[in-house]
ZAVO-364451 format. One record per residue: residue in one letter; x, y, z of N, C-alpha, C in turn. Coordinates in steps of 0.1 Angstrom, whole numbers, padded with zeros to 4 digits, always signed. Example, Ala and Ser with C-alpha at 12.3 -4.5 7.8 and 13.67 -1.06 7.14 Angstrom:
A+0132-0057+0078+0123-0045+0078+0132-0033+0078
S+0128-0022+0071+0137-0011+0071+0129+0000+0079
//
This chain:
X+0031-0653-0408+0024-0654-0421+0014-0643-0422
X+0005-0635-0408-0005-0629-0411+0006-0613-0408
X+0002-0606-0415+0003-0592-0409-0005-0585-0398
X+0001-0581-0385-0007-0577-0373-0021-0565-0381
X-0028-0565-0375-0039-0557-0382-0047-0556-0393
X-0039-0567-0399-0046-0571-0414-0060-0578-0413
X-0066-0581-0405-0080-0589-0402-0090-0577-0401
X-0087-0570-0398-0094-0552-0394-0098-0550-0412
X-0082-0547-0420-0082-0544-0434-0093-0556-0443
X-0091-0568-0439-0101-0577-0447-0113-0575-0447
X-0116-0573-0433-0132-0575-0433-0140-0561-0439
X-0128-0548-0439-0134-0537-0445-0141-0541-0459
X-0127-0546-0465-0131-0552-0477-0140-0561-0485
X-0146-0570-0474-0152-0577-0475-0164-0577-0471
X-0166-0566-0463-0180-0558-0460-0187-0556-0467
X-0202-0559-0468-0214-0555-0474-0213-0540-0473
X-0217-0532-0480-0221-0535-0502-0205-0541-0502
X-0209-0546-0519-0196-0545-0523-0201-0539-0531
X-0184-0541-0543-0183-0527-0555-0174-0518-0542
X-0163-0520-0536-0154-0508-0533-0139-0508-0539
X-0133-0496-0541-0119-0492-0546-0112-0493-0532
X-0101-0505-0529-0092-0503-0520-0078-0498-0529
X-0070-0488-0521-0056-0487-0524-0045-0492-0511
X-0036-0500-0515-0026-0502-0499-0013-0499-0508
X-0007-0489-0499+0008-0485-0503+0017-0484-0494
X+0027-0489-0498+0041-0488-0488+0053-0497-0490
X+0057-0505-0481+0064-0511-0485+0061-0526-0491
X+0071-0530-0494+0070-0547-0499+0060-0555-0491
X+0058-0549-0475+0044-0559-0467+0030-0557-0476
X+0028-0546-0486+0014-0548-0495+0010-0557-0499
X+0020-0562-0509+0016-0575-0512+0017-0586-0506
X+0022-0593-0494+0018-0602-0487+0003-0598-0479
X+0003-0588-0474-0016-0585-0470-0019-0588-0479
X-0017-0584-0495-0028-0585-0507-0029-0601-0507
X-0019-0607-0509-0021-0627-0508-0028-0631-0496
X-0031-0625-0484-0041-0630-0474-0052-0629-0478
X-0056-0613-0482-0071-0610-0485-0069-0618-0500
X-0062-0623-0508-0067-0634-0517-0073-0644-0511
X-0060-0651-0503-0061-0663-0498-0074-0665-0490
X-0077-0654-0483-0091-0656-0475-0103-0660-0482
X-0100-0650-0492-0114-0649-0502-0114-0661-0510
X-0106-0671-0512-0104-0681-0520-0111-0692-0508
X-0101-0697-0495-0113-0704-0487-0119-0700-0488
X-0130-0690-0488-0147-0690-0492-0155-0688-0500
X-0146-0694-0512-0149-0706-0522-0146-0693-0534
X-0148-0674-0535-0150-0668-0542-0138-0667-0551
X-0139-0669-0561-0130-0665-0575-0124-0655-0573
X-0110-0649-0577-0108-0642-0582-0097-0640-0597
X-0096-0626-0598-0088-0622-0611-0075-0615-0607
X-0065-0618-0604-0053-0606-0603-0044-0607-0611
X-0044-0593-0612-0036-0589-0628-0021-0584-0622
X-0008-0589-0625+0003-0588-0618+0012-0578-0629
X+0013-0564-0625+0021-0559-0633+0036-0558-0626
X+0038-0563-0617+0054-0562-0608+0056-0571-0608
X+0054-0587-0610+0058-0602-0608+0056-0604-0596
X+0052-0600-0587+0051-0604-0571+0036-0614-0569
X+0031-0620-0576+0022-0633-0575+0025-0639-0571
X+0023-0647-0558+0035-0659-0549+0024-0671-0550
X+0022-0677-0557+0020-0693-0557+0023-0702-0543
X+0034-0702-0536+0038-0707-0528+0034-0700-0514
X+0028-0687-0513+0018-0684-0499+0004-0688-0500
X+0000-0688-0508-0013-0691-0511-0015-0712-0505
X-0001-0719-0511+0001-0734-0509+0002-0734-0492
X+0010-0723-0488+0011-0721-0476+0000-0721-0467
X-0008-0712-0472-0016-0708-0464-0030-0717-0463
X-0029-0728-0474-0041-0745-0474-0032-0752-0464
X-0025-0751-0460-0018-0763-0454-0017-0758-0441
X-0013-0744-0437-0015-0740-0423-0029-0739-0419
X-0042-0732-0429-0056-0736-0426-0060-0750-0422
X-0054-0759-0425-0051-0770-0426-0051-0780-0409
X-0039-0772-0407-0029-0784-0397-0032-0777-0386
X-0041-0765-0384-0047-0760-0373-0062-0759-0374
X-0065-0763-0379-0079-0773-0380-0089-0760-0383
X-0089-0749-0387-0094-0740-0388-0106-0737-0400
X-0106-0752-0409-0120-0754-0413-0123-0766-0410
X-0134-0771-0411-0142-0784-0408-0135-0795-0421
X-0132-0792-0428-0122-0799-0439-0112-0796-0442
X-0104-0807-0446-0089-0807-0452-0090-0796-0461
X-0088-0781-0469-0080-0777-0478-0066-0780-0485
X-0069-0784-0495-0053-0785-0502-0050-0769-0512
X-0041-0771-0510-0035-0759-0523-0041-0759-0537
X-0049-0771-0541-0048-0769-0558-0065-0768-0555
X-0072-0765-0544-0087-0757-0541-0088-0747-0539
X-0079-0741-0538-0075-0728-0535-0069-0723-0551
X-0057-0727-0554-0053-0723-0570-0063-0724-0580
X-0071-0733-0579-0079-0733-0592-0090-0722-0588
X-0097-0714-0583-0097-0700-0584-0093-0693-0587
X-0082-0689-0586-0074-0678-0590-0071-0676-0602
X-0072-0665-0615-0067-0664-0624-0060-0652-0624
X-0049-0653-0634-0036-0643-0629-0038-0643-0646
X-0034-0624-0647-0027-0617-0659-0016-0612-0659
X-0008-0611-0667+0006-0600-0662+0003-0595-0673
X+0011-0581-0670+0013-0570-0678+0026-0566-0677
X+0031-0560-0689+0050-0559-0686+0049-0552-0694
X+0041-0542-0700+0040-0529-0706+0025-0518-0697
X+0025-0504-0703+0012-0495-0697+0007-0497-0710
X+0005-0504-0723-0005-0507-0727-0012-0518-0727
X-0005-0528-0719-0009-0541-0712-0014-0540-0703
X-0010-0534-0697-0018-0530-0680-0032-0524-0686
X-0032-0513-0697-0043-0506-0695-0059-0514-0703
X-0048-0523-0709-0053-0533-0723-0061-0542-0711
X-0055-0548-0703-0060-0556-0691-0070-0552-0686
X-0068-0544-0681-0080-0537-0667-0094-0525-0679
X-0093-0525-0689-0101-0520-0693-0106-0525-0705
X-0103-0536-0710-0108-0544-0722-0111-0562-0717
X-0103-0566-0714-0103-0582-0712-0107-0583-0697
X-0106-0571-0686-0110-0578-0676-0124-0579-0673
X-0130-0566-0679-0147-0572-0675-0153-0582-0684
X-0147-0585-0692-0153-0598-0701-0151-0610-0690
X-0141-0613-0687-0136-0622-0680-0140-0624-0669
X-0147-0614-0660-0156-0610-0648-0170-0613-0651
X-0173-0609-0663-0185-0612-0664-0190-0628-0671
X-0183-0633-0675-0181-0645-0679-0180-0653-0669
X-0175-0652-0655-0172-0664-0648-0177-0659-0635
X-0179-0646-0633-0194-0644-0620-0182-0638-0613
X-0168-0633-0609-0157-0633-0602-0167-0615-0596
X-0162-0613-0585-0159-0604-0581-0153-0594-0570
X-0141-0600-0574-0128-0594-0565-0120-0595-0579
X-0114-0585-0577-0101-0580-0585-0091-0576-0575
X-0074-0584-0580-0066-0578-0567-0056-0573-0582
X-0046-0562-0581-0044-0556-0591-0027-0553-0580
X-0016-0559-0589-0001-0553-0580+0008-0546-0588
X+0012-0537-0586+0021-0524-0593+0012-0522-0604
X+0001-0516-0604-0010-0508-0616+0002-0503-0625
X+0013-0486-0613+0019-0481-0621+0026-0485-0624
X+0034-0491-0622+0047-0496-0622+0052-0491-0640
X+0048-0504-0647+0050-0499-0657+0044-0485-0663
X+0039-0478-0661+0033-0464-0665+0048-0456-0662
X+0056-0462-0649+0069-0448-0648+0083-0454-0658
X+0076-0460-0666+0087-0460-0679+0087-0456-0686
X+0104-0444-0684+0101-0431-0693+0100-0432-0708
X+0100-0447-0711+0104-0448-0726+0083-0443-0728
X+0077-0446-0726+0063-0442-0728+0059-0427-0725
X+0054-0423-0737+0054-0408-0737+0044-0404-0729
X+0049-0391-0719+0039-0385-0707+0026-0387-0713
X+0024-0378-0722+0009-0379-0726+0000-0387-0723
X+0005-0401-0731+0000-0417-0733-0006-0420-0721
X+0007-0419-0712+0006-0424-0699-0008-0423-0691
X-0008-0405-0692-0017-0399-0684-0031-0403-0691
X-0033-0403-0703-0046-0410-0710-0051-0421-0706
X-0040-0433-0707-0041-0441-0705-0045-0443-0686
X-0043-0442-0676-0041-0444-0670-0063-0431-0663
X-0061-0423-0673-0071-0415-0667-0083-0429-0674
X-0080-0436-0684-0091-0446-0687-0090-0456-0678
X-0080-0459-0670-0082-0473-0663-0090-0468-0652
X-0090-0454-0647-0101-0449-0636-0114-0451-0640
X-0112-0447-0651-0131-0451-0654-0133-0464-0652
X-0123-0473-0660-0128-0485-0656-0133-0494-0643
X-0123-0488-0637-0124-0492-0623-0138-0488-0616
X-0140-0474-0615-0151-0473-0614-0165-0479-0620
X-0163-0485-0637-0175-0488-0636-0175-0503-0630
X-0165-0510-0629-0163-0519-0619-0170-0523-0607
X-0166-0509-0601-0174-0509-0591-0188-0504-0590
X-0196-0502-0600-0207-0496-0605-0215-0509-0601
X-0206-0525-0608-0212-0538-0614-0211-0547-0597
X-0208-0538-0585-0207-0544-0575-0196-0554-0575
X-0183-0551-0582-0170-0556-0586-0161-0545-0571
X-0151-0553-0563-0141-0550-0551-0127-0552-0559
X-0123-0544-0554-0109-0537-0565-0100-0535-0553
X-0088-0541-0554-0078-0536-0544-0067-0540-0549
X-0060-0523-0551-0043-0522-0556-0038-0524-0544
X-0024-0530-0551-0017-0528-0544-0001-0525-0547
X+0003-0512-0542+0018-0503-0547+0027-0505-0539
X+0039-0504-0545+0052-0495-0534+0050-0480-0539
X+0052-0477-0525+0055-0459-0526+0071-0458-0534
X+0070-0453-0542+0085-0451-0547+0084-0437-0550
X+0097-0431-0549+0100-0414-0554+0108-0419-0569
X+0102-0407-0577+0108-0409-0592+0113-0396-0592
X+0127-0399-0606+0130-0384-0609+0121-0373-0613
X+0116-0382-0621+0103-0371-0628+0088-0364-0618
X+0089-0356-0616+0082-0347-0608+0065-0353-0618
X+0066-0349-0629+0054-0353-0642+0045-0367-0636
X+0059-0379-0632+0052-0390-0631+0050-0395-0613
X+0058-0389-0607+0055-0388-0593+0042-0385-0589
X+0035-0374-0601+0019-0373-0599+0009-0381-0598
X+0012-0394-0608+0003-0402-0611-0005-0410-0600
X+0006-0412-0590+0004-0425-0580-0006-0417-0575
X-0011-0404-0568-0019-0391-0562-0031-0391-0563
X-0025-0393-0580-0041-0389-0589-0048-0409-0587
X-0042-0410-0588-0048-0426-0586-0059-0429-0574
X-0050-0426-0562-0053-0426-0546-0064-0417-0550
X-0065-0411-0552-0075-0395-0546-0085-0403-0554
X-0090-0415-0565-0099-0421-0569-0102-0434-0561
X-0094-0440-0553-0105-0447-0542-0112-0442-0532
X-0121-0453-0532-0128-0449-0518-0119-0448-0506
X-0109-0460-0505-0101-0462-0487-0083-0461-0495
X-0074-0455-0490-0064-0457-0491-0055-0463-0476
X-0044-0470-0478-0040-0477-0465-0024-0472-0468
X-0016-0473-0459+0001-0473-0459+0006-0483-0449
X+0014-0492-0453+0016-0499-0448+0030-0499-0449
X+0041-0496-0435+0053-0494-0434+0059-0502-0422
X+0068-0512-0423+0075-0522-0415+0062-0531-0409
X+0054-0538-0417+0049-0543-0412+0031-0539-0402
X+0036-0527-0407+0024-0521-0395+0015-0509-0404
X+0000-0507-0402-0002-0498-0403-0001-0483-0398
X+0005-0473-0410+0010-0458-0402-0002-0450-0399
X-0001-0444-0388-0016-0441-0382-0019-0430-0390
X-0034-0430-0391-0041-0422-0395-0044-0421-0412
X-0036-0431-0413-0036-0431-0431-0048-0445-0437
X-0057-0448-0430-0068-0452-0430-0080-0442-0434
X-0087-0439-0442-0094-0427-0445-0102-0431-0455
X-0108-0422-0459-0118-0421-0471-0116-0409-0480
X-0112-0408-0492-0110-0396-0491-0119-0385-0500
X-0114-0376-0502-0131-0369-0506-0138-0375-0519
X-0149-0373-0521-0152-0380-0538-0152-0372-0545
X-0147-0377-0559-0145-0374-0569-0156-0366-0581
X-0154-0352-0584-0169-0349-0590-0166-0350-0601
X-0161-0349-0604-0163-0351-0617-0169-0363-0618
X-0092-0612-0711-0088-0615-0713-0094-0631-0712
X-0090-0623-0722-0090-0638-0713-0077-0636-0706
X-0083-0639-0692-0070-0642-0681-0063-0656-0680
X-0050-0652-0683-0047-0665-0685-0038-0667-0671
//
């Protein structure tokens, strides 16, 4: 259920200050690490918001994961699944003007309304590499959800995407995922399970809904 090394990745995130930009990319193991560092953050009672632009929101690890906290006695009380779900609020997006419409209009309302501050965010681009959406758009759009994020983390708000690395035909939108990374603070790769060494870092800085 846990991914080897993922307790190392939590606690970064979970480390005083908050207000940090994580990025984890690689394969399909991202988002199971991303459902722990939910799941964790949820036993300790803290809210969050994840906005699901790939469909990979699993309901059923999170039920998992009350019931094995559970039957190995690893808090002082019973956890059920629906103390854990009722924190969580989920958005999907299934366009890049939903995704962008999300994360830059309805999510800090929604943050700021309910005290939440963790944001877990899966396939940001995803929809962005649909060619039917014109380059331009994309790149606009997508250079505003940086700001956002940033002032996010301005408001002491913890932000952690989570991608597949994919290669696209388009050379134009292969760029995006880059330009993304090169705006958090930590980026991570995560391939067969494991982290690939040395891809733990910081990298230089940058000078320049309601959820239902």
């Amino acid at each position: 259920m846990f991914i080897g090394g993922s307790s190392s990745l939590i606690r970064q995130f979970e480390a005083d200050p908050p207000g940090k930009l994580f990025c984890l990319h690689g394969d399909t193991g991202v988002f199971r690490l991303s459902m722990y560092a939910a799941s964790s953050a949820l036993l300790r009672g803290a809210p969050i918001a994840l906005v699901d632009g790939t469909n990979r929101f699993d309901v059923y690890y999170i039920a998992e994961f009350a019931r094995k906290v559970t039957s190995q006695r690893l808090t002082k009380e019973r956890v059920t699944p629906e103390q854990l779900l009722q924190r969580i609020f989920v958005a999907r997006a299934f366009t890049c003007y939903q995704m962008e419409a999300t994360i830059t209009d309805r999510l800090p309302t929604f943050l700021e309304r309910t005290g939440a501050s963790i944001v877990i965010i899966f396939g940001l681009l995803d929809t962005f590499y649909d060619g039917q959406a014109p380059l331009f758009e994309v790149k606009a759009g997508l250079q505003r959800i940086i700001a956002a994020l940033h002032r996010l983390k301005q408001e002491n708000i913890s932000v952690l995407l989570a991608s597949l690395d994919r290669k696209l035909e388009s050379k134009e939108r292969n760029g995006l995922f880059p330009r993304l990374a090169t705006a958090m603070d930590h980026t991570v790769q995560l391939v067969g399970g494991e982290f690939t060494p040395g891809r733990l870092h910081e990298p230089r800085r940058r000078r320049d809904a309601d959820l239902r």
